[in-house]
C-alpha positions in Angstrom: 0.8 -7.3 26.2 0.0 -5.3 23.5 0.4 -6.0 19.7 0.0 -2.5 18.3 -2.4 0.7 18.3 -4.2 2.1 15.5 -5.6 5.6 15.4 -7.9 6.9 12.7 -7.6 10.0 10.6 -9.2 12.1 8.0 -6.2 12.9 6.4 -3.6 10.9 5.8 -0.8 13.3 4.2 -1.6 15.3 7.3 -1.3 12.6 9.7 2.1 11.1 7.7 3.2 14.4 8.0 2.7 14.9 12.0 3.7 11.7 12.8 7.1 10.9 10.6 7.8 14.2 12.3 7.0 13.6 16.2 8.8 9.7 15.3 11.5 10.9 13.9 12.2 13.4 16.9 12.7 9.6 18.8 14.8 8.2 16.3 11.9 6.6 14.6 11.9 6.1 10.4 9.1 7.4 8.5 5.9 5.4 8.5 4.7 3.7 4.9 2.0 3.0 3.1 0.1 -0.6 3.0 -1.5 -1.7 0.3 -4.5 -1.0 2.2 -3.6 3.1 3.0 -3.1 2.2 6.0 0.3 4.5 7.3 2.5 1.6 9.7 5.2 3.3 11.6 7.7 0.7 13.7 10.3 1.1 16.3 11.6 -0.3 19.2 9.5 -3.5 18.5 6.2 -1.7 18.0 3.6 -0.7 15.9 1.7 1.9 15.2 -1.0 2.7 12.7 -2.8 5.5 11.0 -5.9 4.5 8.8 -9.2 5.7 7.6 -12.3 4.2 9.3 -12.8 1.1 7.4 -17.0 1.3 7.7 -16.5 5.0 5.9 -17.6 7.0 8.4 -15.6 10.6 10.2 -12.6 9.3 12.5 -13.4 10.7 15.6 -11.1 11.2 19.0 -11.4 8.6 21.9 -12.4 11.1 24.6 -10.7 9.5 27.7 -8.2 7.7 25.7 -4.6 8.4 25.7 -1.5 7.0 23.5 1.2 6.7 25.7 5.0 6.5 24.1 8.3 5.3 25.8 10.8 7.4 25.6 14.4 7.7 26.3 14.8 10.4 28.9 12.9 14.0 29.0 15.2 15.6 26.5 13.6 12.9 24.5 10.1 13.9 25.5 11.0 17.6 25.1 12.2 16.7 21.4 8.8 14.8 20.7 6.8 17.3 21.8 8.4 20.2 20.4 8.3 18.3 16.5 4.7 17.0 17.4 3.6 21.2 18.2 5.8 22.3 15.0 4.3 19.5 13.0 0.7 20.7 13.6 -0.5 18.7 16.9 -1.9 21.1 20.3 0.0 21.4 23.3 -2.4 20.0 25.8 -2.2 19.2 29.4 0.3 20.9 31.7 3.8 21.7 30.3 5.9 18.2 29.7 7.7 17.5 33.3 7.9 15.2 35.9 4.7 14.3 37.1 5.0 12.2 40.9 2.5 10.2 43.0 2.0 6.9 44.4 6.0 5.9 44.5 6.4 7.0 40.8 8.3 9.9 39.1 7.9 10.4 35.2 8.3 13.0 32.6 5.5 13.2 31.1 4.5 15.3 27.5 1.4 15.5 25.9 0.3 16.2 22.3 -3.2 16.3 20.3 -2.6 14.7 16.7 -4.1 17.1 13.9 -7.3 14.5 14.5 -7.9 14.6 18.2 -6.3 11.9 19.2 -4.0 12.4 22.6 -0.7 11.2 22.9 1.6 11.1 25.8 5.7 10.8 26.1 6.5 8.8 28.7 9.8 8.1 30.9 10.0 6.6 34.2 12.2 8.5 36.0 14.6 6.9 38.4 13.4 6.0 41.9 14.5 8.7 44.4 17.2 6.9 47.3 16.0 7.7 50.6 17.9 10.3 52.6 20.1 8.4 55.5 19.3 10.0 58.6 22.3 10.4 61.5 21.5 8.7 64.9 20.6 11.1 67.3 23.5 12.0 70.1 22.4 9.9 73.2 
């Protein structure tokens, strides 16, 4: 559904340095220049996007919004998250773990960028198998 997500920043060398970090801790390449500033990191199909608000003004922090990531498994997520905290992003949220509710299990991990933006490592954790009951003795 989506195309791609595009945060801004206020720093780019700071932001190229959280985030070839926190990608490369998913097996991600470093993100590059456009000839527009703009940092463009891919993987896995994706894109993702660091610029500098194009009318000139402070990038600011969606509050509400997150910027959720696939990842592998939760040593995956535990990786991200620990490169995204040595990097220079906040721990936020509770611990990364599995989260349940509504049918679903996922390990969940989330981050602040150096710019307020919050990010989440995502896997969906497989469905639990019910537990087969023995008939009662008649």
């Amino acid at each position: 559904m989506f195309s791609h997500m595009m945060v801004g920043s206020n720093d780019l060398d700071r932001s190229k340095r959280f985030y070839d970090h926190l990608f490369a801790s998913i097996g991600g390449k470093p993100g590059f220049q456009d000839p527009k500033g703009r940092l463009i990191y891919s993987h896995n199909g994706s894109m993702f996007l660091v610029t500098k608000p194009i009318d000139g003004q402070p990038a600011t922090h969606a509050n509400g919004g997150t910027i959720g990531f696939a990842v592998d498994g939760p040593e995956q997520a535990d990786a991200w998250h620990k490169a995204g905290v040595e990097a220079g992003g906040t721990a936020i949220e509770d611990a990364p773990g599995v989260r349940s509710g509504g049918g679903m299990h996922l390990y969940l991990a989330y981050l602040r960028d150096p710019d307020g933006n919050k990010l989440c490592a995502l896997h969906r954790m497989p469905a639990e198998k019910p537990t087969q009951q023995t008939p009662a003795a008649a």
